[in-house]
C-alpha positions as a Python dict, from the first residue, in 0.01 Angstrom:
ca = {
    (1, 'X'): (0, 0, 0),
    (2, 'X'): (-140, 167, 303),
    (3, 'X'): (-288, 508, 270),
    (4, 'X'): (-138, 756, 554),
    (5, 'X'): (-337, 920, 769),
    (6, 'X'): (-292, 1271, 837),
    (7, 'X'): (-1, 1380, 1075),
    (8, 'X'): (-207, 1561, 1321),
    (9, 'X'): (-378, 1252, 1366),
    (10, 'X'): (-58, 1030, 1516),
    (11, 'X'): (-150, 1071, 1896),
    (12, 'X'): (-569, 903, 1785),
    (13, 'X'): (-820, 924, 1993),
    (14, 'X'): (-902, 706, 2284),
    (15, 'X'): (-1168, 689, 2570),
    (16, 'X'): (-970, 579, 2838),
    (17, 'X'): (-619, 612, 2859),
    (18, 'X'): (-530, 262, 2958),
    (19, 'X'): (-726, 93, 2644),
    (20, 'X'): (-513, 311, 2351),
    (21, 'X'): (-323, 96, 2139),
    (22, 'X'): (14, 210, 2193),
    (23, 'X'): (278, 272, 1952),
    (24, 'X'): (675, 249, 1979),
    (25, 'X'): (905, 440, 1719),
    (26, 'X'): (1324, 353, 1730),
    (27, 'X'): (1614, 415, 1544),
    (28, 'X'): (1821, 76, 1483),
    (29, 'X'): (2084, 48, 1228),
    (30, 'X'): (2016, 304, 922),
    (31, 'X'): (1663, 261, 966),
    (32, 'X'): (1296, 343, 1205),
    (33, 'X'): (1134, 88, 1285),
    (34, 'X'): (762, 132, 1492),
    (35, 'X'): (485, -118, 1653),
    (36, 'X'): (184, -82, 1752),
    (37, 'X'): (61, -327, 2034),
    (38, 'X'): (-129, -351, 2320),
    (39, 'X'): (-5, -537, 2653),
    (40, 'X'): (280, -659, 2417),
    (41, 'X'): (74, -856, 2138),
    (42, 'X'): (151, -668, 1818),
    (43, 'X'): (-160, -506, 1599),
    (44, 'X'): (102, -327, 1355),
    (45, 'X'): (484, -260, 1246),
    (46, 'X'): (634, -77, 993),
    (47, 'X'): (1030, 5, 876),
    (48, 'X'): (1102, 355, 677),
    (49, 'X'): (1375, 561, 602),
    (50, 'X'): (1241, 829, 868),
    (51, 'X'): (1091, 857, 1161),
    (52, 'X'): (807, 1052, 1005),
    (53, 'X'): (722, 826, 727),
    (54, 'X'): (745, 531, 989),
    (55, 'X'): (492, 710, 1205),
    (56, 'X'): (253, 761, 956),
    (57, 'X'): (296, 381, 805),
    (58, 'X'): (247, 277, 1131),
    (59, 'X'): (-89, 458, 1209),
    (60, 'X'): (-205, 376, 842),
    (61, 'X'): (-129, 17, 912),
    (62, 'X'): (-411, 4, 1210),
    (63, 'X'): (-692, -173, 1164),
    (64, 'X'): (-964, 102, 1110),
    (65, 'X'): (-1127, 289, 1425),
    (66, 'X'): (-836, 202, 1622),
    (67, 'X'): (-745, 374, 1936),
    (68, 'X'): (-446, 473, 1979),
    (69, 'X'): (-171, 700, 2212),
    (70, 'X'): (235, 726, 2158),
    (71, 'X'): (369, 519, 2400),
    (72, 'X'): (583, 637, 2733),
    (73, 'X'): (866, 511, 2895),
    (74, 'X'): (896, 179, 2736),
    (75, 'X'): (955, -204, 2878),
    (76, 'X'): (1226, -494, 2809),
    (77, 'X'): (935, -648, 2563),
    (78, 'X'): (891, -321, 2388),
    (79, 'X'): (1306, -289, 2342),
    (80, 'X'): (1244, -703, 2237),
    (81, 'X'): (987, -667, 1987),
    (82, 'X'): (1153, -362, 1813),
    (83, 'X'): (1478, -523, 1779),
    (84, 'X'): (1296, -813, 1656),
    (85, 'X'): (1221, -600, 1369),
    (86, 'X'): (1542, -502, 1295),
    (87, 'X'): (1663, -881, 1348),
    (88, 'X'): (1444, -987, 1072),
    (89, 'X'): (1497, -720, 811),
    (90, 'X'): (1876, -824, 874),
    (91, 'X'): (1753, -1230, 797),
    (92, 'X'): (1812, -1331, 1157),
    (93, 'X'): (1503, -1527, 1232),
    (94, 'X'): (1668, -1710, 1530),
    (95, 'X'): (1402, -1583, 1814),
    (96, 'X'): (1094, -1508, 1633),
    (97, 'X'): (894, -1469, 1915),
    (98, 'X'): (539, -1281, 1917),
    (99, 'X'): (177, -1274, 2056),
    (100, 'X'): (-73, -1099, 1799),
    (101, 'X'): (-408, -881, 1938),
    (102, 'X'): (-657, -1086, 1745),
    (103, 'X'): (-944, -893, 1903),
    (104, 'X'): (-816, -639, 1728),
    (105, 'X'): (-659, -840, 1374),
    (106, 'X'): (-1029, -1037, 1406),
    (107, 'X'): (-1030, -1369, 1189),
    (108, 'X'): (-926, -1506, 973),
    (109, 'X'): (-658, -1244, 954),
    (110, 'X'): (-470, -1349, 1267),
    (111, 'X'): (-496, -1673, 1146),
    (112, 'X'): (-311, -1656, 851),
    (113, 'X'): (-100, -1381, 983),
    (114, 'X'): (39, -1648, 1202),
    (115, 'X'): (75, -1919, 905),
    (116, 'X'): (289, -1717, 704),
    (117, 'X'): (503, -1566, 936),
    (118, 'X'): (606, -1947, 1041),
    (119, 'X'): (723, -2030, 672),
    (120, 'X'): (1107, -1980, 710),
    (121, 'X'): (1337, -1819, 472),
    (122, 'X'): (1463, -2078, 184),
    (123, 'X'): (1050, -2159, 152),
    (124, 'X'): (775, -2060, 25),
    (125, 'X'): (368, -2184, 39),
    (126, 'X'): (37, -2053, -154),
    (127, 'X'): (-254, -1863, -89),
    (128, 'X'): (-421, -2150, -125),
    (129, 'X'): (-245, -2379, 144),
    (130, 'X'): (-270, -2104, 402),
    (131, 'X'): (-644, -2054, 311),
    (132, 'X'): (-712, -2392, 335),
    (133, 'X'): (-591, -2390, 698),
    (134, 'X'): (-736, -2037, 801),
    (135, 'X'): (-1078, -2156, 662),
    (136, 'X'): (-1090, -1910, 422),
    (137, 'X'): (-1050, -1893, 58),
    (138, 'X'): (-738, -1795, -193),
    (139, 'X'): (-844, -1423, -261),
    (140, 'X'): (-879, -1318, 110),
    (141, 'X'): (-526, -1415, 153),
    (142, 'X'): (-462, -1198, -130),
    (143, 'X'): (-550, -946, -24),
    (144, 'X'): (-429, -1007, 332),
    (145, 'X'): (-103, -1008, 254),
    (146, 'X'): (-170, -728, -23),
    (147, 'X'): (-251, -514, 304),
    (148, 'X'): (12, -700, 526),
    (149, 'X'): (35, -448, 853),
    (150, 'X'): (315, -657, 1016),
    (151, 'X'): (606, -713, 803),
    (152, 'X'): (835, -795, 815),
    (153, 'X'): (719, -995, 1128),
    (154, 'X'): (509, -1148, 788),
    (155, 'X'): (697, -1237, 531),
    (156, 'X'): (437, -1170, 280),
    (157, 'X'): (671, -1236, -20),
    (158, 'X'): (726, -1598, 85),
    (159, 'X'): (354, -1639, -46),
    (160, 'X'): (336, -1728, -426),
    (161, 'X'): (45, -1887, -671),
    (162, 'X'): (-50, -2246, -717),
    (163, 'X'): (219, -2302, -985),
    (164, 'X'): (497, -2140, -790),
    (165, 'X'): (436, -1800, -1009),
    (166, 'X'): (453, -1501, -834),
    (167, 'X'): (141, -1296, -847),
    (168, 'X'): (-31, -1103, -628),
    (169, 'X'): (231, -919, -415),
    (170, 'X'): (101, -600, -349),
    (171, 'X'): (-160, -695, -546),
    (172, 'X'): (55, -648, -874),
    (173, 'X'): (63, -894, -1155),
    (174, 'X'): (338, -783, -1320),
    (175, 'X'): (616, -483, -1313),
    (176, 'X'): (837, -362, -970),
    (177, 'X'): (645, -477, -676),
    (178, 'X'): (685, -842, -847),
    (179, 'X'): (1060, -733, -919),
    (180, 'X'): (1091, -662, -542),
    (181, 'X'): (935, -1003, -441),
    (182, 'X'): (1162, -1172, -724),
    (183, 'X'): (1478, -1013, -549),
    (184, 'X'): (1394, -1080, -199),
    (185, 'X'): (1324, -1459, -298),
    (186, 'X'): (1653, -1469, -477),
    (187, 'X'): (1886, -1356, -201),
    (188, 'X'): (1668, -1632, 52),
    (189, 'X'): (1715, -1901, -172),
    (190, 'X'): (1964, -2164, 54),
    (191, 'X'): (1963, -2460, -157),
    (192, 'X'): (1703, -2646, -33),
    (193, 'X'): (1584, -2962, -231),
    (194, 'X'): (1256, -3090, -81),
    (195, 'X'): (880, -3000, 49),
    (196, 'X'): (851, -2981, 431),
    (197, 'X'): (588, -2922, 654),
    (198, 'X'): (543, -2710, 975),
    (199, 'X'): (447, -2937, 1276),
    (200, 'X'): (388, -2566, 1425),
    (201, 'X'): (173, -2421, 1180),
    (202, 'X'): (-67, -2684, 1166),
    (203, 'X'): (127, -2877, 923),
    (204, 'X'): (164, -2640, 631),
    (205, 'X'): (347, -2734, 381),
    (206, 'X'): (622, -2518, 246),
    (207, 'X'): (849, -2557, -81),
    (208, 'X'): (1248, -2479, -146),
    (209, 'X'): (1257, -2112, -294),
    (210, 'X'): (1421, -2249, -602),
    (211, 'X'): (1106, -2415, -704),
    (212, 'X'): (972, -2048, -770),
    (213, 'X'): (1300, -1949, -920),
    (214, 'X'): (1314, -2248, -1149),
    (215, 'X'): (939, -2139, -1301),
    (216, 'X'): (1057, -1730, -1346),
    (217, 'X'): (1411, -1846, -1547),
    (218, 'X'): (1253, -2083, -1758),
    (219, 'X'): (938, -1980, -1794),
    (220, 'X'): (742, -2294, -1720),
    (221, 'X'): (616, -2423, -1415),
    (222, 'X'): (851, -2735, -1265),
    (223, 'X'): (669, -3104, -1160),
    (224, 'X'): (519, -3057, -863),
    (225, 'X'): (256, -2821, -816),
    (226, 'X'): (129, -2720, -520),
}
């Protein structure tokens, strides 16, 4: 969970006007949604019951040092990109279009920011399939999906262990957060029988949902492992 920063802190601090990180806030459906991007590649989103607590999720979601100024008058991207949000919290994935800062994410983040926002609902992958292809190892992917800043742009709950189990959301090993990644993973299961890859994402290779759901209602991990 991201620590907020302090309110008085949501317009940041920036050296030249044009060079702020700017951030978007919007009302769509019951909920605020925010971003925080810079010549339209995102470096942050956030959904919250208020506009307040999406403000400050979406400043504590910046990578550290950040610069960064409310944004003014808007843009057809900007009205894109937050409706996007709203699209995907609603499970419409049909034009999940985006460009991330990666000066900003640095890397491996964007990297594997980018792999697991490709695996479609009805899948799931591992830590270690995306770390394999971000050239880094299990654990970092952990913890950057622990840490996720652009959800649900990344659907960090499509990530699961080895054995299809699902540790590590949130960094939990047991109790709500792993409820909460149970329940979302439930109501995206479609059906699907077999193992794909992604052409796209460098040929990752995602599993049917049920494979996870199998291992939580019995108990024991089904044949293969991935």
């Amino acid at each position: 969970m991201h620590k907020a920063r302090p309110d008085n802190c949501i317009m940041g601090t920036t050296k030249k006007d044009g060079d702020a990180v700017r951030l978007w806030l919007r009302k769509l459906d019951d909920a605020w949604y925010g971003l925080a991007e810079t010549g339209g590649r995102l470096v942050a989103t956030a959904r919250a019951a208020s506009e307040e607590d999406a403000s400050q999720a979406l400043v504590a979601a910046l990578p550290p040092s950040t610069s960064y100024a409310m944004g003014k008058g808007g843009s057809a991207e900007i009205d894109r990109l937050l409706a996007l949000l709203a699209k995907l919290e609603a499970g419409d994935e049909s034009a999940k279009h985006f460009d991330l800062a990666v000066e900003l994410l640095g890397e491996p983040a964007a990297t594997v920011y980018r792999l697991v926002a490709a695996v479609p609902q009805g899948y799931v992958t591992s830590y270690g399939r995306v770390a394999t292809l971000a050239g880094t190892i299990a654990r970092s992917v952990g913890r950057l999906m622990r840490n996720n800043p652009l959800y649900p742009i990344v659907p960090c709950h499509r990530v699961v262990g080895a054995d299809f189990s699902l540790v590590g959301y949130r960094g939990a090993t047991c109790g709500p957060d792993l409820d909460a990644k149970l329940a979302r993973l439930r109501a995206e299961a479609r059906g699907y029988q077999k193992a794909t890859s992604l052409p796209a994402a460098g040929g990752l290779l995602v599993f049917p949902v049920e494979r996870v759901l199998i291992r939580v209602d019995r108990g024991t991990p089904p044949p293969g492992r991935s």
